[in-house]
C-alpha positions as CSV (number, residue, x, y, z in Angstrom):
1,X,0.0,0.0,0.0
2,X,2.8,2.1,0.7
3,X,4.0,1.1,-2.7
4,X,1.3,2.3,-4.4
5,X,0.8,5.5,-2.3
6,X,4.2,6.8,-3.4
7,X,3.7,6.2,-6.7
8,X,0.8,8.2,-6.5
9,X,2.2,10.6,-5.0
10,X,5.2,11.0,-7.7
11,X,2.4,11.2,-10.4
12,X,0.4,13.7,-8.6
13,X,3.6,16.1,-8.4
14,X,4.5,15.4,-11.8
15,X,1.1,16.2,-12.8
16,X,1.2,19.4,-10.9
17,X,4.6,20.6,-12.0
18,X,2.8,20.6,-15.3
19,X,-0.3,22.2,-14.8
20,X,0.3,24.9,-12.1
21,X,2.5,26.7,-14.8
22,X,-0.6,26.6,-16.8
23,X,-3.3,27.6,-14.1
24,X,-1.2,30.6,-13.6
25,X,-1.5,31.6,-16.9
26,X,-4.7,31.1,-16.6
27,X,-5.3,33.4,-13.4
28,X,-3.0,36.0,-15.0
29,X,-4.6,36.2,-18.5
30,X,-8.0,36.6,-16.0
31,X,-6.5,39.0,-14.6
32,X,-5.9,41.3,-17.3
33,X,-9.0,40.9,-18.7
34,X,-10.9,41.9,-16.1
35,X,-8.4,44.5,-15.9
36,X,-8.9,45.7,-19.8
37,X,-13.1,45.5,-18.9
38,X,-12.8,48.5,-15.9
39,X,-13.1,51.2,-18.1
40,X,-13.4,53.3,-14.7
41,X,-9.8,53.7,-14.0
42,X,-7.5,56.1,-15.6
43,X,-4.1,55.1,-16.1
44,X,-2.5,57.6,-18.0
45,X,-0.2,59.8,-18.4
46,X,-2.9,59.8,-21.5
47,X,-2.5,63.1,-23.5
48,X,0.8,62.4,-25.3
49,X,-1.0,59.0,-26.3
50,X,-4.1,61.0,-27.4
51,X,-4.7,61.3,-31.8
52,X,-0.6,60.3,-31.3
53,X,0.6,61.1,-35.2
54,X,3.4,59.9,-36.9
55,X,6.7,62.6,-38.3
56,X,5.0,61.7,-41.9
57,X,1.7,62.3,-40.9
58,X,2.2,65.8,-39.0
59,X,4.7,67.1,-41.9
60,X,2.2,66.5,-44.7
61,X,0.0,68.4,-42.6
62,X,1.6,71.9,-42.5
63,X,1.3,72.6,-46.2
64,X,-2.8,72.2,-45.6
65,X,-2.7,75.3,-43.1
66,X,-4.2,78.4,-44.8
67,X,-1.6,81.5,-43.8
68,X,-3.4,84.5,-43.6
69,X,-3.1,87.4,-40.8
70,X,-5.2,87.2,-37.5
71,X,-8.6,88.4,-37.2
72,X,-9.4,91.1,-34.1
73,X,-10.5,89.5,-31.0
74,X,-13.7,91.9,-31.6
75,X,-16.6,90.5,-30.4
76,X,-15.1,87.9,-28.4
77,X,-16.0,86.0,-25.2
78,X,-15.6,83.0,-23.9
79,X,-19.2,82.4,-23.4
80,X,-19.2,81.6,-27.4
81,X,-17.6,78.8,-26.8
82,X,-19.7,76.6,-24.8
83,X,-18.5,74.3,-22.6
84,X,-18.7,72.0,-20.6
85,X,-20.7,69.8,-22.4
86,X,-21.8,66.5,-22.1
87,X,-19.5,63.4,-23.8
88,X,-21.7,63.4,-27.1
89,X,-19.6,60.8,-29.6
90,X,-18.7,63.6,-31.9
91,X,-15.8,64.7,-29.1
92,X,-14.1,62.2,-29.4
93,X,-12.9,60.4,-26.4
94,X,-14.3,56.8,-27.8
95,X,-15.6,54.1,-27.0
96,X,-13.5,53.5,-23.6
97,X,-15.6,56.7,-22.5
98,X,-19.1,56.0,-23.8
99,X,-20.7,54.9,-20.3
100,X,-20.2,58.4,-19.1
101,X,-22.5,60.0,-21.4
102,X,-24.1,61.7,-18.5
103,X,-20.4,63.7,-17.4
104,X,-18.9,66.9,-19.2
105,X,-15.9,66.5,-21.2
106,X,-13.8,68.4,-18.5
107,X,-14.6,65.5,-16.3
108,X,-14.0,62.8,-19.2
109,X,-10.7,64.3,-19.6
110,X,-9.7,64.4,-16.4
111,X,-10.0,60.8,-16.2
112,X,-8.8,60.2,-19.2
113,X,-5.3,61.8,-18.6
114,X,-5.3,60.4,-15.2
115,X,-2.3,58.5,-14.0
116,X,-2.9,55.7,-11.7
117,X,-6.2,54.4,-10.3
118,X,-8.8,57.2,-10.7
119,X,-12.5,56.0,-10.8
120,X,-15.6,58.0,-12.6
121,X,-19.2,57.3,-11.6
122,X,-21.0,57.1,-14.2
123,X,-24.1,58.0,-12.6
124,X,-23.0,61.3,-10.8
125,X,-20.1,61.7,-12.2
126,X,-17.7,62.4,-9.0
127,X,-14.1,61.5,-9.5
128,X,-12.4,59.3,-6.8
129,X,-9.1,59.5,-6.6
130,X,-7.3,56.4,-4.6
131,X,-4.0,56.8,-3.0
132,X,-1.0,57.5,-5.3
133,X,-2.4,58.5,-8.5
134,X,-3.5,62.2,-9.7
135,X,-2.2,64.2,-12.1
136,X,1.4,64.6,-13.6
137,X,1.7,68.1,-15.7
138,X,3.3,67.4,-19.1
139,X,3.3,71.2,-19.9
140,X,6.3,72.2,-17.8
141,X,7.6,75.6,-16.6
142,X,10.6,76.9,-17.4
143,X,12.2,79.2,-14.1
144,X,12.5,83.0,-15.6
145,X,16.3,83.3,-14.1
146,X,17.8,80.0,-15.4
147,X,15.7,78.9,-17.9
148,X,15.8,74.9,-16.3
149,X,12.4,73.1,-16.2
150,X,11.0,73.6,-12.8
151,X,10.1,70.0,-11.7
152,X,6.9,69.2,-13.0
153,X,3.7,69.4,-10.5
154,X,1.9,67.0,-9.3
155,X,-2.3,67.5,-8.1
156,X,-3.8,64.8,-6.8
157,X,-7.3,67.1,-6.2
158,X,-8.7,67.3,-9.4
159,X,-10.2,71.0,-8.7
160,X,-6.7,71.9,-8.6
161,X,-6.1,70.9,-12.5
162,X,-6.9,72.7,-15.4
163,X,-8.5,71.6,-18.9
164,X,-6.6,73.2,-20.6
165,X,-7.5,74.0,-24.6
166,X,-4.0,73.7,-26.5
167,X,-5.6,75.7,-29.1
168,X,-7.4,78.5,-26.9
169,X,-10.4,79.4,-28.1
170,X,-9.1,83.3,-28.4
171,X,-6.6,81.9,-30.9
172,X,-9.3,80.0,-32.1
173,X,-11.3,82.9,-32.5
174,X,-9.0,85.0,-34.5
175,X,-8.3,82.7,-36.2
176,X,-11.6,82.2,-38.1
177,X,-13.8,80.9,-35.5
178,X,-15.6,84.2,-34.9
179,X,-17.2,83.7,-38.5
180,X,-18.5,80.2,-37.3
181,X,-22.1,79.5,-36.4
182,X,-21.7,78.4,-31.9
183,X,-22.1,74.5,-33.0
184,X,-18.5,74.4,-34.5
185,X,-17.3,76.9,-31.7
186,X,-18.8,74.2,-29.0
187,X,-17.4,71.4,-30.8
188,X,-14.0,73.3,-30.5
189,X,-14.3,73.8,-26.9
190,X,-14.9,70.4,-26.4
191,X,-13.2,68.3,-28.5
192,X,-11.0,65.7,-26.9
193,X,-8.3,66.2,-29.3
194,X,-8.1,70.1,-28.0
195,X,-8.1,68.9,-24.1
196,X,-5.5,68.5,-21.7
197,X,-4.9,68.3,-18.0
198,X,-2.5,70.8,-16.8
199,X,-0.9,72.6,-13.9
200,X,-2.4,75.7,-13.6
201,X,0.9,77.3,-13.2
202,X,1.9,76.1,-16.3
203,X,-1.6,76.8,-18.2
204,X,-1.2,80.8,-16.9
205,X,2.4,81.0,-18.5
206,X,0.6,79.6,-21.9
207,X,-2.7,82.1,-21.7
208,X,-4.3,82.7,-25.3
209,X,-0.9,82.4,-27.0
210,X,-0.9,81.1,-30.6
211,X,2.3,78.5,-31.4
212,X,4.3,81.4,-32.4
213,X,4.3,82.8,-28.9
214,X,4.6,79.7,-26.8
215,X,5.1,75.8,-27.1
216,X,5.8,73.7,-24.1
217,X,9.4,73.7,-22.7
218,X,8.6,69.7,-21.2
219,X,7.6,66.6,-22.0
220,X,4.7,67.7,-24.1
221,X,5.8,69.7,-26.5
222,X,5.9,67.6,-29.7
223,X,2.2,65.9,-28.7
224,X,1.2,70.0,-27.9
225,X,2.6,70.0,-31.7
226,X,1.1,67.5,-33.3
227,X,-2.4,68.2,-31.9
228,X,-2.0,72.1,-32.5
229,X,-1.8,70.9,-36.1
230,X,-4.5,68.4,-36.0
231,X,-7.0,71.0,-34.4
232,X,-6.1,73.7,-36.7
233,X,-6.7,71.4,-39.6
234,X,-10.1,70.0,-38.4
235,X,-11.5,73.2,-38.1
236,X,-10.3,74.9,-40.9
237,X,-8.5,77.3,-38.2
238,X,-5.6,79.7,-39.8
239,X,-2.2,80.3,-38.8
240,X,-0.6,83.8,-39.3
241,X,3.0,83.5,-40.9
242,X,4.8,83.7,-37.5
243,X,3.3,80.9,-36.3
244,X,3.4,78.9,-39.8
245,X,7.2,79.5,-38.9
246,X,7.0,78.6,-35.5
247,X,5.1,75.4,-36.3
248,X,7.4,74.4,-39.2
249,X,10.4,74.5,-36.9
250,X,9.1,72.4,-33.9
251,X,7.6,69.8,-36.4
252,X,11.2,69.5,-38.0
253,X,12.8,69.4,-34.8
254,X,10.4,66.8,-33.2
255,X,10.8,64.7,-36.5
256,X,14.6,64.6,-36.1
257,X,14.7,64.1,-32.5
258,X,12.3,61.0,-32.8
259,X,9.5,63.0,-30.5
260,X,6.2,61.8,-32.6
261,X,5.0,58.3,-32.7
């Protein structure tokens, strides 16, 4: 009986040196897919990731700018430019953010460019935010005596960040968008593509500048780039020849420094 008993017992190990390998691939590829269905969490940092474009794709591009001089900022308010509005489809956050339909885009984007485990009720649309994760700045400030990045800020209470447009609706308004019926000028307030979290140190230093007049000195700058681009393109927005210059020079410089996707 003992015989028999050990002999079992060899088999059984045998048998479980080969299958526990396999039961923890199991558990681990179970893991990740529940992981990949909690569309709650934000686990950025997401806006360098967001409409990424390749060197190619941003350089053909440029030409499709019309250059033309700035139009007064006659006329404008921000109140032209509604926001926030709720995440209709047509922003363009996808299909990871349709469930919360019922929250603004501010809040949409907040989770979106979240790093770490940030959660979004659907329902009422309040943000948790668990221990470690918040907010990492990707603008970057540049100190006024040295002209060294200042280290970048981190906010971990999302009243404390800004939604930031990286084309600002004042550019965006001289630009052509005072000619625009308040449907295209909500879209551009809106649009996920024009969105980003940012310190609001950082946002102040940027204020309604066009590209000619400031770019990101951090990690940002050749997404900022790339999306100033894209949003001038989408809505047939015009550059003035300073900042045709501008954007011409950071797009060759991000293309040789391997800064796009």
């Amino acid at each position: 009986m003992k015989r028999v008993w050990s002999s079992f017992s060899v088999r059984a190990r045998r048998l479980l040196a080969v299958l526990a390998p396999l039961l923890v691939a199991v558990l681990v590829a179970f893991s990740y897919a529940l992981l990949g269905e909690r569309k709650d969490i934000g686990t950025g940092p997401g806006p360098a990731d967001t409409a990424a474009a390749s060197a190619k794709d941003v350089t053909e591009l440029l030409p499709k700018l019309v250059v033309t001089q700035e139009d007064s900022m006659n006329g404008y308010s921000r109140e032209k430019f509604p926001h926030w509005d709720t995440n209709k489809p047509e922003h363009g956050f996808g299909d990871q953010f349709a469930q919360y339909g019922r929250c603004t885009t501010r809040v949409v984007m907040l989770l979106r460019d979240a790093v770490g485990s940030v959660r979004l009720d659907p329902k009422t649309c309040e943000l948790k935010v668990d221990s470690g994760a918040g907010w990492r700045d990707q603008y970057g400030v540049a100190d006024r005596t040295s002209g060294q990045l200042k280290p970048y800020k981190w906010v971990i209470d999302p009243s404390g960040v800004d939604a930031d447009h990286i084309v600002p609706l004042a550019e965006a308004w001289r630009s052509g968008a005072d000619a625009r019926d308040e449907d295209t000028r909500r879209r551009i307030a809106n649009d996920a593509l024009n969105l980003v979290a940012s310190d609001p140190t950082a946002n102040r230093s940027k204020g309604d500048q066009d590209a000619a007049n400031y770019l990101p000195p951090g990690n940002f700058r050749c997404a900022y780039v790339s999306r100033y681009v894209q949003v001038k393109i989408k809505y047939a927005l015009t550059v003035d020849p300073a900042e045709q210059t501008a954007l011409r020079t950071a797009v060759g410089d991000c293309a040789r420094r391997g800064g796009f996707r």
